[in-house]
C-alpha positions as CSV (number, residue, x, y, z in Angstrom):
1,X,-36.7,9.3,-27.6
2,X,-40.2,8.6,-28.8
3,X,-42.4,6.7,-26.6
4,X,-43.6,4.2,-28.8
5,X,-42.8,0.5,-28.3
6,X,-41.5,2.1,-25.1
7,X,-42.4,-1.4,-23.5
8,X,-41.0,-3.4,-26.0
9,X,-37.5,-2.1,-24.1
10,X,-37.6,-0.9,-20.7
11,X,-37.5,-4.2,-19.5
12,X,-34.2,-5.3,-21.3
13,X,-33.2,-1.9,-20.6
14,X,-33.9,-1.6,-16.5
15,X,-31.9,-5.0,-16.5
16,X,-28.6,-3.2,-18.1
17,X,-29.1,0.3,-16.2
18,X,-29.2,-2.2,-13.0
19,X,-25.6,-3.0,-13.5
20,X,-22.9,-1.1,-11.9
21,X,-21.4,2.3,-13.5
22,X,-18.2,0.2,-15.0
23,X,-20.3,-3.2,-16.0
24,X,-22.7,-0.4,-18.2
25,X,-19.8,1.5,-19.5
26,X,-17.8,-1.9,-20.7
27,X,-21.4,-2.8,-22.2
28,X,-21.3,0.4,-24.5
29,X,-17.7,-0.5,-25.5
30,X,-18.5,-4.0,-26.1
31,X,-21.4,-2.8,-28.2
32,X,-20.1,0.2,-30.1
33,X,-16.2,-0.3,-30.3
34,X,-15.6,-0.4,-33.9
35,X,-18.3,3.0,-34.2
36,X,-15.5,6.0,-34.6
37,X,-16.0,8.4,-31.5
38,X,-17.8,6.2,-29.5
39,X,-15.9,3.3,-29.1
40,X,-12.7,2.7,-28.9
41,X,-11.6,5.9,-29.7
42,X,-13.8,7.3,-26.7
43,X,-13.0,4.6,-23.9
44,X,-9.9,6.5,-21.9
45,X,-12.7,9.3,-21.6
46,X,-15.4,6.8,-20.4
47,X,-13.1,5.2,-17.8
48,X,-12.7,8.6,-16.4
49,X,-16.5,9.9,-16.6
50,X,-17.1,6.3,-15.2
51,X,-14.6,7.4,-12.1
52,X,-16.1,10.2,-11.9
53,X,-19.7,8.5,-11.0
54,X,-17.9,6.3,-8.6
55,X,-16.2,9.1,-6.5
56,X,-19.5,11.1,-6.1
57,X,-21.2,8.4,-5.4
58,X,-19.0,6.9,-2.9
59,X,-17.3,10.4,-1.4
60,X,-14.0,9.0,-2.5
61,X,-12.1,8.2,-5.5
62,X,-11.5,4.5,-6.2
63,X,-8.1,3.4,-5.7
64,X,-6.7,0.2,-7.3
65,X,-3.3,-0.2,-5.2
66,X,-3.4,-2.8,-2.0
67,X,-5.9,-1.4,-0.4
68,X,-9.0,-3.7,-1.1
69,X,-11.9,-1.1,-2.5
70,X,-15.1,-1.6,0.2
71,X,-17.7,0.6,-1.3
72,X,-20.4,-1.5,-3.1
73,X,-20.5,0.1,-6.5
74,X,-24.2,1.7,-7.9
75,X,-25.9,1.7,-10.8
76,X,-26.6,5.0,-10.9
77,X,-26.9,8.5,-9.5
78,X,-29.5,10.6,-7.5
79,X,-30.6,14.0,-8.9
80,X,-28.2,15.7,-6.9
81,X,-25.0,14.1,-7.5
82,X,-26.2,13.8,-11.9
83,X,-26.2,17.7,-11.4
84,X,-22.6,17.9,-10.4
85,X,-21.9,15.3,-12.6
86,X,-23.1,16.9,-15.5
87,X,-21.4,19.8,-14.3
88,X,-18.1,18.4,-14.2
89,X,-17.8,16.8,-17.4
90,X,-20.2,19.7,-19.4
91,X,-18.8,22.7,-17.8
92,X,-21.2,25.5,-16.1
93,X,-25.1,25.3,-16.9
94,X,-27.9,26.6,-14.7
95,X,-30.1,24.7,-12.7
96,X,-33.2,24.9,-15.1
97,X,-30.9,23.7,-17.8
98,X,-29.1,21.0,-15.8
99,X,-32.8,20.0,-14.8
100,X,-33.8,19.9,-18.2
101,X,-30.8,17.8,-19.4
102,X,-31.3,15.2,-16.8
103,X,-35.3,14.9,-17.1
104,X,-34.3,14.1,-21.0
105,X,-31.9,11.7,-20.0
106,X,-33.8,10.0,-17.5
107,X,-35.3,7.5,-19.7
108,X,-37.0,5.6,-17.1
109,X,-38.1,8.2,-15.2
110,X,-37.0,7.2,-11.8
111,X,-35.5,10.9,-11.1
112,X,-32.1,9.2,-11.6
113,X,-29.3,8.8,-14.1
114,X,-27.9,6.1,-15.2
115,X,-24.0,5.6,-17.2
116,X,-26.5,4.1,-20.0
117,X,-28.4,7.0,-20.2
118,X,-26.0,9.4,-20.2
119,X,-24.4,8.0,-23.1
120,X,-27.4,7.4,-25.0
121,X,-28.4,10.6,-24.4
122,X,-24.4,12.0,-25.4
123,X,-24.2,9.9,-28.8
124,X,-28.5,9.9,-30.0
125,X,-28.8,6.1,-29.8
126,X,-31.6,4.3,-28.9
127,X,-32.5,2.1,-25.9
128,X,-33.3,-0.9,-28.6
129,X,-29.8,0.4,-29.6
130,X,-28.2,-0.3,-27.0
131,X,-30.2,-3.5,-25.9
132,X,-29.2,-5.2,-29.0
133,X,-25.2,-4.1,-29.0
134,X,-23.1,-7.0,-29.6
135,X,-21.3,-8.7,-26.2
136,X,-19.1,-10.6,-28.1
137,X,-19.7,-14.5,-29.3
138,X,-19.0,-17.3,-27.4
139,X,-16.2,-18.5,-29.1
140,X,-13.8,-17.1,-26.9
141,X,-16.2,-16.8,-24.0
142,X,-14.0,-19.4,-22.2
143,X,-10.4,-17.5,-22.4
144,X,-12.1,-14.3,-21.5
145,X,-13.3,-15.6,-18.4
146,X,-9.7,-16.9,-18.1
147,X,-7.9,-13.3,-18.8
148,X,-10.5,-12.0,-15.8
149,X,-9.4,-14.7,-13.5
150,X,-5.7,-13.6,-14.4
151,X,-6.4,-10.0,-14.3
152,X,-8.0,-10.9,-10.7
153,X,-5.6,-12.7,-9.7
154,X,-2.6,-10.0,-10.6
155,X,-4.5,-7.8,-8.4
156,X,-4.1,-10.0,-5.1
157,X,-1.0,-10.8,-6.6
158,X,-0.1,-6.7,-6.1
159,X,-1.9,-6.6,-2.7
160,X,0.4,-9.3,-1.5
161,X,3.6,-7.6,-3.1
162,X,2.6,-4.5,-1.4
163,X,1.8,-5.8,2.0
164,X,5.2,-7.8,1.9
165,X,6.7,-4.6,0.9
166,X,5.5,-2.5,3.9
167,X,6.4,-5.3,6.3
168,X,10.0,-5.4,5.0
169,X,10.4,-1.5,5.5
170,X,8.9,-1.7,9.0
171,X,11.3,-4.6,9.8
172,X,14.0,-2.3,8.5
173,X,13.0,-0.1,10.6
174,X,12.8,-1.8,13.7
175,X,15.9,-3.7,12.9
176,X,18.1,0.1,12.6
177,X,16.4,0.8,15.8
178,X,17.4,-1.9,17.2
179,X,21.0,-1.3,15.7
180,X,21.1,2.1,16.9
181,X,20.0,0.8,20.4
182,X,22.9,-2.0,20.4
183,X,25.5,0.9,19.7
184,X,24.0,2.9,22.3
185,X,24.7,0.2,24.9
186,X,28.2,-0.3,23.8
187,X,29.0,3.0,23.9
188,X,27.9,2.9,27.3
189,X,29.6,-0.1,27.8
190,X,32.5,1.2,27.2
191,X,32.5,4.2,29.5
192,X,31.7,2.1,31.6
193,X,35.2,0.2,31.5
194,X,36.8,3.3,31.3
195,X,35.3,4.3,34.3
196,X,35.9,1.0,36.2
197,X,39.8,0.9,34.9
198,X,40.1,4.7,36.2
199,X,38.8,3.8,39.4
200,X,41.2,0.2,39.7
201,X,44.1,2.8,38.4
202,X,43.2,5.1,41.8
203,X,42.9,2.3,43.6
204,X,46.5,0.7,42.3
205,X,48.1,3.8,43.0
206,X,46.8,4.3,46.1
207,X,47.9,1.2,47.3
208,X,51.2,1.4,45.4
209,X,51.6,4.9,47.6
210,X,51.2,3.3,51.1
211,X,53.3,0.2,50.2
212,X,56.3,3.1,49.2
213,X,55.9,4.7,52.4
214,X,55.9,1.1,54.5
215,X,59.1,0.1,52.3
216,X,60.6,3.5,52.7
217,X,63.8,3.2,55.0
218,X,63.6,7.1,55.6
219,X,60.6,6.9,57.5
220,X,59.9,5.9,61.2
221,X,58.8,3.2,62.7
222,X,55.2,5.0,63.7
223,X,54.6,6.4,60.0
224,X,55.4,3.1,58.8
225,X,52.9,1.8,60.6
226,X,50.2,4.3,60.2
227,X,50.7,3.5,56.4
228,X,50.4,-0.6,57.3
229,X,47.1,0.1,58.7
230,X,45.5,2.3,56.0
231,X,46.9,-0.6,53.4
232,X,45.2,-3.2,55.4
233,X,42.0,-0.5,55.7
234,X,42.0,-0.2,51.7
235,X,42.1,-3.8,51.0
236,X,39.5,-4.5,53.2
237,X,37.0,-3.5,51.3
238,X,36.7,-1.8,47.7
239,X,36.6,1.9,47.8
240,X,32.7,3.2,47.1
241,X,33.7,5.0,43.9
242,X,35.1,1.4,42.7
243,X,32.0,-0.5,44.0
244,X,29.6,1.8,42.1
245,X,31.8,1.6,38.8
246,X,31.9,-2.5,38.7
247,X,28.4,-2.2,39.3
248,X,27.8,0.4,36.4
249,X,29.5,-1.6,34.4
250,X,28.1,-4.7,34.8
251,X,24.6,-3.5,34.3
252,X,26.1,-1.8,30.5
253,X,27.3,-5.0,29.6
254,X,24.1,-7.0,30.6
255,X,22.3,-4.5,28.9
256,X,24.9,-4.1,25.8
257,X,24.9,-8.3,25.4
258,X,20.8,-7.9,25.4
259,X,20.6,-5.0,22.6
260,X,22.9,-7.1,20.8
261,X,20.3,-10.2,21.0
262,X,17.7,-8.0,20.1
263,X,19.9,-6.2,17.1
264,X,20.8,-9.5,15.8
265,X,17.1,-11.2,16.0
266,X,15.3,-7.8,14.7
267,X,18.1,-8.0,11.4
268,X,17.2,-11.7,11.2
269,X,13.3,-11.0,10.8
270,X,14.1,-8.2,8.3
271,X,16.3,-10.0,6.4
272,X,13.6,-12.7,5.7
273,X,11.0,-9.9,5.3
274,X,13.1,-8.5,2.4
275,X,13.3,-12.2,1.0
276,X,9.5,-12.1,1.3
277,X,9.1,-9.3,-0.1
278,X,11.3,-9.7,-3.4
279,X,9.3,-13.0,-4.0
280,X,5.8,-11.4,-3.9
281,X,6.9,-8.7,-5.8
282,X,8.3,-11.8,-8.6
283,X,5.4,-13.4,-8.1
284,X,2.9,-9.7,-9.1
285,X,5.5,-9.4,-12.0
286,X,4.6,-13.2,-13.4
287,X,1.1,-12.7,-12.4
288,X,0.6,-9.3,-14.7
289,X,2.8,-10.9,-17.4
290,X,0.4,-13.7,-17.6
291,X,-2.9,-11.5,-17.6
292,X,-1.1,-9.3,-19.9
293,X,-0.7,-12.3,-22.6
294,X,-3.6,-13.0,-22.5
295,X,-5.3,-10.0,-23.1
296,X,-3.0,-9.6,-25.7
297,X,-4.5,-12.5,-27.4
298,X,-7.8,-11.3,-26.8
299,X,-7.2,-8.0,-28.3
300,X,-5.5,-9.9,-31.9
301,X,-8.7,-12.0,-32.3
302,X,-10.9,-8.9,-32.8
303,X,-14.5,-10.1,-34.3
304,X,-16.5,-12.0,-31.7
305,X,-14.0,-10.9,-28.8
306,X,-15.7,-8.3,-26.2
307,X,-12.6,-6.1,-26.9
308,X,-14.6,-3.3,-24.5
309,X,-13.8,-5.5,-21.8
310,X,-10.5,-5.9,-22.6
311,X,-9.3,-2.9,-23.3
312,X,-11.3,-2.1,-19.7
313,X,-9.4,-5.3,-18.0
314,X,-6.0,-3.6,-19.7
315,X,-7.0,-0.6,-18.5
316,X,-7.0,-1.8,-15.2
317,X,-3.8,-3.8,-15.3
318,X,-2.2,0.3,-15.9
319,X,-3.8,1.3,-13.2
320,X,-2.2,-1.1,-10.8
321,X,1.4,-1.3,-12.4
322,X,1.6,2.3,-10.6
323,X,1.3,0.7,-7.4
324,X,4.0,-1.6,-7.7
325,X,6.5,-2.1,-5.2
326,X,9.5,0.2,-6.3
327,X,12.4,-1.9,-4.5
């Protein structure tokens, strides 16, 4: 780029390469959408070279699910990170040639690289170029603003719907656990009966053995009474085996008649969750339907519509359908 009139632009152009890596790349569409191979037809390539920038600048990709994205985004890259940059959307160059590309494109010489200078560099356009790119009019300045507060507002929308999603499959959760568990304790409860019946049948039958022998005319007078006093022995007091099994079993049915509380208040709290969680995922459904429309109105009212921030707002509406809550 020559140098002449070189302050004529720097100011107008420090103020755009001061924006963040998406507000320069919806700029260039703004400015250049109708220009064939730079525009429109180039903006699913932009949003990914713009991704790109993000991830090496942050160390991470940017995500657009419910997680809420924390990393402040930049404005543009260190000499470093351009390099790989450079590399990974030019292919393999050496380090003198990578150097030279990025001392060409570093327009204001600040040993950086900004989105903006990338692309001016890419397509041979001019800072004054670029500076001067139509934004869009102001006729529909008022329902663009609107289709951003929609496009915002399907995006908490989602991060509700997917929060409400994750509590309902841990309530699920704890509430089969809590099923399982209640099972558990009837099962135990009833070997625990079993047991107790088993030891009342022993018991029965003891008893019913001693009474034979008492009301046995066969047998003498001392047998007779030698059976008596075991009888009277046995009824004193329940057998140990006995004692330990009504004991046993009423600690399973305490515990069975608690799991079963816990089973029915841990289904109660996932049922609701699941109520929750269909509404919020209506409720993401209406919101992306309404941001949808009116992008869609946007995008039919071409001239004087910044249609490279709406096809960047659409964009981003994709981007989040593919976090929405399956069930």
């Amino acid at each position: 780029m020559p140098a002449a009139g070189k302050s004529e632009w720097m100011d107008a152009f420090k103020e755009i390469t001061a924006k963040t890596h998406t507000q320069q790349a919806v700029w260039w569409l703004n400015g250049f959408w109708k220009e064939a191979g730079i525009g429109k037809d180039y903006a699913e390539t932009l949003w990914k070279e713009v991704h790109t920038m993000i991830e090496l600048e942050a160390g991470k990709p940017k995500m657009y699910g419910s997680k809420v994205w924390e990393v402040k985004e930049g404005s543009d890259l260190d000499e470093m990170k351009a390099h790989v940059f450079l590399e990974k959307i030019g292919g393999t160059l050496t380090v003198v040639e990578l150097r030279k590309k990025l001392a060409a494109l570093d327009l204001d010489k600040n040993n950086r690289m900004a989105m903006s200078e990338y692309l001016l560099g890419k397509f041979k356009k001019t800072p004054d170029q670029l500076i001067h790119a139509p934004q869009g009019g102001e006729a529909e300045a008022a329902k663009l603003a609107a289709a951003q507060k929609a496009v915002e507002q399907a995006a908490a929308a989602l991060t509700a719907a997917v929060a409400r999603e994750e509590a309902s499959m841990k309530a699920a959760k704890e509430a089969e656990k809590a099923l399982w568990a209640s099972e558990a304790a009837k099962q135990e409860l009833a070997t625990a009966v079993a047991e107790l019946e088993a030891q009342e049948k022993a018991l029965a039958d003891k008893k019913a053995g001693y009474q034979a022998k008492i009301d046995d005319p066969q047998l003498s007078a001392m047998k007779k009474g030698q059976a008596k006093n075991e009888l009277a022995q046995l009824e004193s007091e329940d057998p140990l085996p006995l004692r330990k099994a009504k004991i046993t079993q009423g600690a399973a049915l305490k515990k069975a008649e608690k799991a079963a509380a816990v089973a029915a208040a841990e289904k109660e709290v996932a049922d609701a969750a699941e109520v929750a969680a269909k509404k919020a995922k209506a409720d993401a459904e209406a919101a992306f339907a309404e941001a949808d429309k009116q992008l869609q109105y946007l995008k039919q009212h071409g001239d004087g519509v910044a249609q490279g921030a709406v096809w960047w707002m659409e964009r981003e509406l994709t981007e989040r359908r593919k976090y929405m809550p399956k069930k």
